[in-house]
C-alpha positions in Angstrom: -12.3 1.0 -8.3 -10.9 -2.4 -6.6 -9.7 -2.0 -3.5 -6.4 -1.3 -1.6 -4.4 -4.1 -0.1 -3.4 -2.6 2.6 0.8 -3.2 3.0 3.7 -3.0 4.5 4.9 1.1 5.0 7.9 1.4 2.0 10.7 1.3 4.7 10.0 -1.7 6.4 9.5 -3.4 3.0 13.2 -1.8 2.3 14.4 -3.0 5.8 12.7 -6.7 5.5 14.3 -6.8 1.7 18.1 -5.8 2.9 17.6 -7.9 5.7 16.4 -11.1 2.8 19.4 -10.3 0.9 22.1 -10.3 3.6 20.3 -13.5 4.9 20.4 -15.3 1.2 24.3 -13.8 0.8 25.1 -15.1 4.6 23.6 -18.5 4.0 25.1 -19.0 0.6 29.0 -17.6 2.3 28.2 -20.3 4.8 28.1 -22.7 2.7 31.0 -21.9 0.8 33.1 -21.6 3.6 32.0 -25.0 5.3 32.7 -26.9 1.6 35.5 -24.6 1.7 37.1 -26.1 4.7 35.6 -29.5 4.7 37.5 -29.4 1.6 41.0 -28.3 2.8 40.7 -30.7 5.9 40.6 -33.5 4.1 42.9 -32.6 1.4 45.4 -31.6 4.2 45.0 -35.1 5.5 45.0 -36.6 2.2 48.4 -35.2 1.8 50.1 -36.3 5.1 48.6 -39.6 4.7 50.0 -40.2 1.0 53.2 -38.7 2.7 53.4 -41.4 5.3 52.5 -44.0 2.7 55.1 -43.1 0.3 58.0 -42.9 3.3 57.0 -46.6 4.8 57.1 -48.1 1.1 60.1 -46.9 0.7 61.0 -48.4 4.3 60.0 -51.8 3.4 61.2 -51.9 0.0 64.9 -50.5 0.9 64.7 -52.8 3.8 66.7 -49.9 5.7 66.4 -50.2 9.5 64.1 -47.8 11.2 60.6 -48.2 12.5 57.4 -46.9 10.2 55.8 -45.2 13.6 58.8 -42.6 13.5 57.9 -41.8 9.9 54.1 -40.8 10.8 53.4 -37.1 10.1 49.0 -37.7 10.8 48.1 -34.3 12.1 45.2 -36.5 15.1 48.3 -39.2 16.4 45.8 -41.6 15.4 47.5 -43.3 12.5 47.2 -46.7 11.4 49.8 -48.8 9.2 48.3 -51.9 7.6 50.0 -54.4 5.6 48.2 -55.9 2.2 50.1 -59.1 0.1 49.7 -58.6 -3.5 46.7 -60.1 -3.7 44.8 -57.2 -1.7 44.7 -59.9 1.6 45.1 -58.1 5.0 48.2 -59.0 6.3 48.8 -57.0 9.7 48.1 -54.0 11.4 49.8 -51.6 13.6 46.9 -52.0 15.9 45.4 -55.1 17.2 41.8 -54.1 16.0 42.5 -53.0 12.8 44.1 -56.4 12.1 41.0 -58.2 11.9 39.5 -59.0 8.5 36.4 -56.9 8.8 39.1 -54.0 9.7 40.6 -54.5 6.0 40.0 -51.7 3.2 38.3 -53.2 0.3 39.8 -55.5 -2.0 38.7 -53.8 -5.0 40.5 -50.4 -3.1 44.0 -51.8 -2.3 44.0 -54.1 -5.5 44.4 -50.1 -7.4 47.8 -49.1 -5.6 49.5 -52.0 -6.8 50.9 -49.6 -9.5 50.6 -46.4 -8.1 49.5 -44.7 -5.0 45.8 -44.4 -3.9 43.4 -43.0 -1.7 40.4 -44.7 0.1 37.9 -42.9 2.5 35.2 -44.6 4.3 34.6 -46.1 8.1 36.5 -49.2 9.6 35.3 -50.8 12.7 33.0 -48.1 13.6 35.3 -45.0 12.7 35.8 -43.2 9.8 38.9 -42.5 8.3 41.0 -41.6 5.1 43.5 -43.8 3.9 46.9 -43.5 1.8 47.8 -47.0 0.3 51.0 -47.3 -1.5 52.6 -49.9 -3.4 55.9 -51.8 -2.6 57.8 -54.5 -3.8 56.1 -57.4 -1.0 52.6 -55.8 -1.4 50.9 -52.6 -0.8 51.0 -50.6 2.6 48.1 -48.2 3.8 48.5 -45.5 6.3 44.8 -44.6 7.3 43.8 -41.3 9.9 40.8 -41.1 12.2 38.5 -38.0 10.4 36.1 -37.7 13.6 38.0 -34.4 14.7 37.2 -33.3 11.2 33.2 -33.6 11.7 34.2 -32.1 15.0 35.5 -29.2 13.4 32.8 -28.8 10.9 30.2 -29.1 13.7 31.9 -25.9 15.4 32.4 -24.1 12.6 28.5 -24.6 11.7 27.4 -23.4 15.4 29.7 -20.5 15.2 28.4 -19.7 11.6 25.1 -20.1 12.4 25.6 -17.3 15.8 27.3 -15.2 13.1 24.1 -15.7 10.3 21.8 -14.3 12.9 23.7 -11.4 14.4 24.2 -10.4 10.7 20.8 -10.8 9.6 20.0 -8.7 12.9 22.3 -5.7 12.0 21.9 -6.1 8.4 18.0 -5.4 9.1 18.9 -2.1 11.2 21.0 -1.0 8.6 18.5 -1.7 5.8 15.7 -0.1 7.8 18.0 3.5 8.0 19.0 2.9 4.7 15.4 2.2 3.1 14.3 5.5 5.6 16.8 7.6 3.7 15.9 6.7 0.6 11.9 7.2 0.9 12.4 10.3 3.2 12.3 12.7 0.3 9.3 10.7 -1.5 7.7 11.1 2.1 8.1 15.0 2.3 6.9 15.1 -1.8 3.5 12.9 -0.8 3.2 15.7 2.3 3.6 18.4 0.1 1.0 16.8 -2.7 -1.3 16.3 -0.1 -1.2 19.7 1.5 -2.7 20.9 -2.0 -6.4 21.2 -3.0 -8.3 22.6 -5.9 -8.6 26.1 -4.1 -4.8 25.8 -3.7 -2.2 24.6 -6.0 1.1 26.1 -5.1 4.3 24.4 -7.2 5.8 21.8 -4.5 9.2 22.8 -3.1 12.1 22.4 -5.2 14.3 19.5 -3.2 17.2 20.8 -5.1 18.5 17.5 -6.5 18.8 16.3 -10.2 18.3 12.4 -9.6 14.7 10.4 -9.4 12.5 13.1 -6.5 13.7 16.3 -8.3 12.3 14.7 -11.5 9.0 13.6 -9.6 9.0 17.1 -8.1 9.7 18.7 -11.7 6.8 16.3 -12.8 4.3 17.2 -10.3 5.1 20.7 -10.6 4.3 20.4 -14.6 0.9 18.8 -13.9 -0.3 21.3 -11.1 0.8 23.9 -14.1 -1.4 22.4 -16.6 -4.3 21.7 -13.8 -4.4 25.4 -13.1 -4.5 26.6 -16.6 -7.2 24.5 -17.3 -9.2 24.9 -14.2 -8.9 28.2 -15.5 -9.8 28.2 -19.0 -13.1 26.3 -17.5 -14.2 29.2 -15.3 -14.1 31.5 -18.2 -15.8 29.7 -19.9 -18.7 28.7 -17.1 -18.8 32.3 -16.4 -19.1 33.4 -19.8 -21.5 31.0 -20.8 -23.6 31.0 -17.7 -23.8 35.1 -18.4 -24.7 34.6 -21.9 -27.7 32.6 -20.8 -28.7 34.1 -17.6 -30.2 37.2 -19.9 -32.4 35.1 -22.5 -33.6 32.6 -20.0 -34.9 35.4 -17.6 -36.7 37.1 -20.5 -37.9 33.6 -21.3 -39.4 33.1 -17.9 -40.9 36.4 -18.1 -42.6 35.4 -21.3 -43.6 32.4 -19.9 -45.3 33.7 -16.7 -47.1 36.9 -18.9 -48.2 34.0 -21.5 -49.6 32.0 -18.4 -51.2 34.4 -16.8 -53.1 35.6 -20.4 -53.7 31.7 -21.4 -56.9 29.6 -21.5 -56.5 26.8 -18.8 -56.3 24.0 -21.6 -52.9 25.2 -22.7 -52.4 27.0 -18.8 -50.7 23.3 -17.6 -48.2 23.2 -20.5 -47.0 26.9 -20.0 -46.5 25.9 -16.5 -44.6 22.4 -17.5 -42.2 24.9 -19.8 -42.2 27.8 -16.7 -40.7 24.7 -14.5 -38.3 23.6 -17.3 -36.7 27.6 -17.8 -37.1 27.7 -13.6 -34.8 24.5 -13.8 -32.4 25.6 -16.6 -32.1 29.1 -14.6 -30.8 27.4 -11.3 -28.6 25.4 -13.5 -27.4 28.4 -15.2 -27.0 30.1 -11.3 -24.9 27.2 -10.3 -22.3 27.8 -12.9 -22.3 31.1 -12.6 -21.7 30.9 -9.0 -19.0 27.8 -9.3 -17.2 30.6 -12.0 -17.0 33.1 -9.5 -15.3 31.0 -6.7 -16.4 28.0 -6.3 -17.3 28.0 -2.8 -19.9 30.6 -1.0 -18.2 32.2 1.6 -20.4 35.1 2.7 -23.3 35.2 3.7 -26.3 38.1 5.0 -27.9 37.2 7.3 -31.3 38.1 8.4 -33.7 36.7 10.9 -35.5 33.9 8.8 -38.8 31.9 9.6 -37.4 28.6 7.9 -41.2 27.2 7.3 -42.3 30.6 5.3 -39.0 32.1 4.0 -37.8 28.9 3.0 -39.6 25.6 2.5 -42.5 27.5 1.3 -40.9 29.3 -1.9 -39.2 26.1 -2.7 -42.1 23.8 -2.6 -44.2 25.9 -4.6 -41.5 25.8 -7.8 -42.6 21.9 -7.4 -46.1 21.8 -7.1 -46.2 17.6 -5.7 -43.7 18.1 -2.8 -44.7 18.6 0.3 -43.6 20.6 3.4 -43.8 19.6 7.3 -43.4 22.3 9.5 -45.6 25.5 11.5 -45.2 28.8 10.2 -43.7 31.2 12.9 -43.2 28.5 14.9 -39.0 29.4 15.3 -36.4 31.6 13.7 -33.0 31.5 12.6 -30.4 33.7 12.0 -29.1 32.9 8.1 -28.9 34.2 4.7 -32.5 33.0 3.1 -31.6 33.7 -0.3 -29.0 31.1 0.7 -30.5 28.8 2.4 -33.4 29.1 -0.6 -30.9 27.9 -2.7 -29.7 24.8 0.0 -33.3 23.6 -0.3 -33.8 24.2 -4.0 -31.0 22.4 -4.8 -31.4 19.3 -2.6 -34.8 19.4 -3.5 -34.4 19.3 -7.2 -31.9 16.3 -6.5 -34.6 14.4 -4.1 -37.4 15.1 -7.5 -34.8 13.4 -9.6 -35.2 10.6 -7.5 -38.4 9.9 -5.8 -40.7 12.1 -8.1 -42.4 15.2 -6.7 -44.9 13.0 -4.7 -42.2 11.5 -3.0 -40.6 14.5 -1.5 -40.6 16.1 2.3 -39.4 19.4 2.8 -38.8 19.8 7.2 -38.4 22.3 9.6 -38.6 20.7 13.0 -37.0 22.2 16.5 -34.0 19.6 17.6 -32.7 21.3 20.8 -31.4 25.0 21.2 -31.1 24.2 17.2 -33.8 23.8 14.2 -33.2 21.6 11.6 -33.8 21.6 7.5 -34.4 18.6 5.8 -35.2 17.1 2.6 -36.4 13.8 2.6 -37.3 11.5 -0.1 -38.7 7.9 -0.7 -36.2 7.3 -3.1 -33.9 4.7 -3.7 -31.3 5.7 -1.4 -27.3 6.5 -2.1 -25.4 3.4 -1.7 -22.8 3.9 1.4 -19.5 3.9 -0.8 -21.2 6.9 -3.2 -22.1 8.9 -0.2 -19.0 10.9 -0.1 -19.0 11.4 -3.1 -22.4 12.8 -4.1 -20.8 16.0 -2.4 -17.8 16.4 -4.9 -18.5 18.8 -8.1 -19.6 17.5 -11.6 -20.2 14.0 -10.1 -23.4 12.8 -11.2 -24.9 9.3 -10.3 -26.3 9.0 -14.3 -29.7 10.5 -13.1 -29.6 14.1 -14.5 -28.2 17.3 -13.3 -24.3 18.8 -13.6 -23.3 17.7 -10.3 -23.4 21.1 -9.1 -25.9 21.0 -6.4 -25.0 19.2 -3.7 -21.4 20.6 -3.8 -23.2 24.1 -3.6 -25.3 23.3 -1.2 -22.4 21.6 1.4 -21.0 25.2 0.2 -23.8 26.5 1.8 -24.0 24.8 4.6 -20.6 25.3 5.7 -21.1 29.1 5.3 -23.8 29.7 7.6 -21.2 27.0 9.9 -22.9 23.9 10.1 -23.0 20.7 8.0 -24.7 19.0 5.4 -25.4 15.9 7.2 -27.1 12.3 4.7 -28.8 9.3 6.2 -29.7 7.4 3.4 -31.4 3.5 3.0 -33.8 2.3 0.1 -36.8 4.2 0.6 -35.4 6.9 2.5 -33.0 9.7 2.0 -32.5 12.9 4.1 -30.3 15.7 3.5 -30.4 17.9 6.4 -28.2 21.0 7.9 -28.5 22.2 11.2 -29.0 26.1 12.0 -29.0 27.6 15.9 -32.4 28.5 16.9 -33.2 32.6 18.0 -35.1 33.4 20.9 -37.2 36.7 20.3 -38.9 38.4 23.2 -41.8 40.6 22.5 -39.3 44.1 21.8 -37.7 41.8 19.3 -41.3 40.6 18.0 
């Protein structure tokens, strides 16, 4: 299975979204309103500058006494009245600098309003400015406005959109963050719930109560945990069952096996013993189901004061003639079940023969402490680190042999006489061990 990026918890991811989204809406508002009222700026001045234009044509053409600088309506007071012949040649300005001919709009520009009005916008002796040119009988006049309060404006209006944008973007994130908390806080309870269960224990998750997307999930969950127990069910009946129909004919089938041994000639001695260790085998398999039917974990024990070397290594190595045990008789005791603990060995034992070969097993019993420790060691190839928890679970099997029963009885085991199954494990050596308090006996008790 690949593995996990680890991300971003769901509400932040919700809060950092909102807060993307306001930012994109903000930025793209901004804009609108700075075209927005770029636009209306210069149209407003447009207007009063065509306005002007139109009143001083009429001024000149009439002939009517008045002055043009009493017609001005530019909303800066900076407004400028030039003078163009026919011809599009500068004639005079209403200010000395704008008189000049590198002051004068375009030809090309003023050459347009000799029929009907125009507008011009560009930048005249260092300032920019909108223009108004309109045609009258002499010529054409042009009324032209300063726009540098324009950029001024648009230049405030930026700062104070951009102060906006962020305080926003700031409170849009808080919002989207108690927002996106809402919204996951039921699917946060359901994965607490779901997680709360185990195979021992598969209560129907509380109802939230709603009809929208968790009710479903809940109503989904609730379906599958229905359908899990059923057939976690149907599979002990059917281990138990099984496991009782074969425990009969594979004990009268050992005791065959061990009356034809004992009768045999030694040529044909060896294979009776090969087919004793193949019904032994079968039998523990058949033990293990029996006792996964039943409950699936061992939770009593009876204890009884044990001599770990002869009550329990012993019996085990002997079912697997090649393996080996390290450890002096009488040399400590423990207080534990040893039909139990039998079983612990047998079945980490029967794992470590599946993978190092009888020769390459070590059954232990060594002192460690005010504790003595049992352990199976073997010159196998080792469990690779990310399959050692997993050697523990039930029916996991590495592709070697066995049901994948053992170990998961064995931790059982282990657990029940309240210690732990413990692995250290590199190529070339593997050791299963569990750890049992060590009993004093005084000479009453001997």
């Amino acid at each position: 299975m690949p593995a996990r990026r680890r991300g971003w918890p769901l509400t932040w991811r919700g809060a950092v979204l909102a807060a993307i989204a306001m930012a994109a809406l903000i930025v793209l508002a901004a804009i609108t309103t700075f075209v927005v009222v770029r636009a209306s700026l210069r149209e407003s001045l447009d207007v009063a500058l065509a306005a002007d234009a139109t009143q001083v044509a009429a001024l000149y053409a009439t002939g009517a006494t008045g002055s043009a600088r009493d017609l001005l309506q530019g909303p800066t007071g900076v407004v400028v009245v030039q003078l163009y012949d026919p011809l599009g040649e500068l004639l005079v300005a209403s200010q000395p600098r704008f008189t000049d001919a590198d002051a004068a709009i375009p030809r090309d520009a003023v050459l347009l309003a000799r029929e009907v009005p125009a507008r011009w916008r560009g930048e005249l002796v260092g300032m920019p400015v909108q223009a108004a040119l309109a045609p009258f009988e002499f010529g054409i006049v042009a009324v032209m406005g300063d726009t540098t309060f324009i950029g001024e404006a648009l230049a405030r209006l930026t700062r104070d959109l951009a102060l906006a944008a962020v305080a926003l973007v700031a409170v849009s994130a808080v919002a989207g963050w108690a927002v996106a908390a809402a919204i996951v806080g039921p699917v946060r309870r359901l994965a607490r719930a779901a997680q709360r269960l185990d195979p021992e224990r598969l209560e129907p998750i509380p109802d939230p109560g709603t009809r929208d997307e968790v009710g479903r999930l809940t109503e989904v969950l609730n379906a599958l945990l229905e359908r899990l127990r059923s057939a976690m069910g149907a599979q002990r009946t059917f281990l138990a069952e099984t496991s009782h129909e074969l425990r009969t004919p594979l004990t009268s089938l050992q005791g065959f096996l061990e009356r034809a041994s004992r009768r045999a000639q030694p040529e044909v001695r060896r294979d009776l013993d090969d087919a004793r260790r193949v019904a032994a085998g079968m039998s523990r398999l058949v033990t293990d189901l029996l006792q996964l039917s039943r409950g699936e974990v061992v939770r009593e024990v009876d204890p009884f004061l044990v001599d770990p070397v002869v009550d329990v290594l012993m019996p085990v190595a002997e079912e697997w003639p090649g393996v080996r045990v390290d450890g002096d008789e009488g040399a400590s005791t423990v207080l534990g079940d040893p039909a139990r603990l039998r079983q612990l060995v047998r079945n980490l034992t029967a794992n470590a023969v599946r993978a190092a070969g009888e020769a390459g097993v070590i059954l232990r019993a060594r002192a460690d402490g005010e504790d003595v420790v049992l352990e199976v060691h073997d010159e196998g190839p080792g469990v690779p680190a990310e399959l050692r928890a997993k050697v523990f679970e039930k029916f996991w099997t590495s592709g070697g042999g066995g049901a994948g029963l053992g170990l998961a009885i064995a931790r059982q085991i282990a657990e029940a006489h309240g210690s732990a199954l413990t692995l250290e494990s590199r190529p070339g050596a593997t050791t299963f061990g569990v750890r049992l308090p060590r009993m004093e006996l005084g000479d009453d008790d001997a």
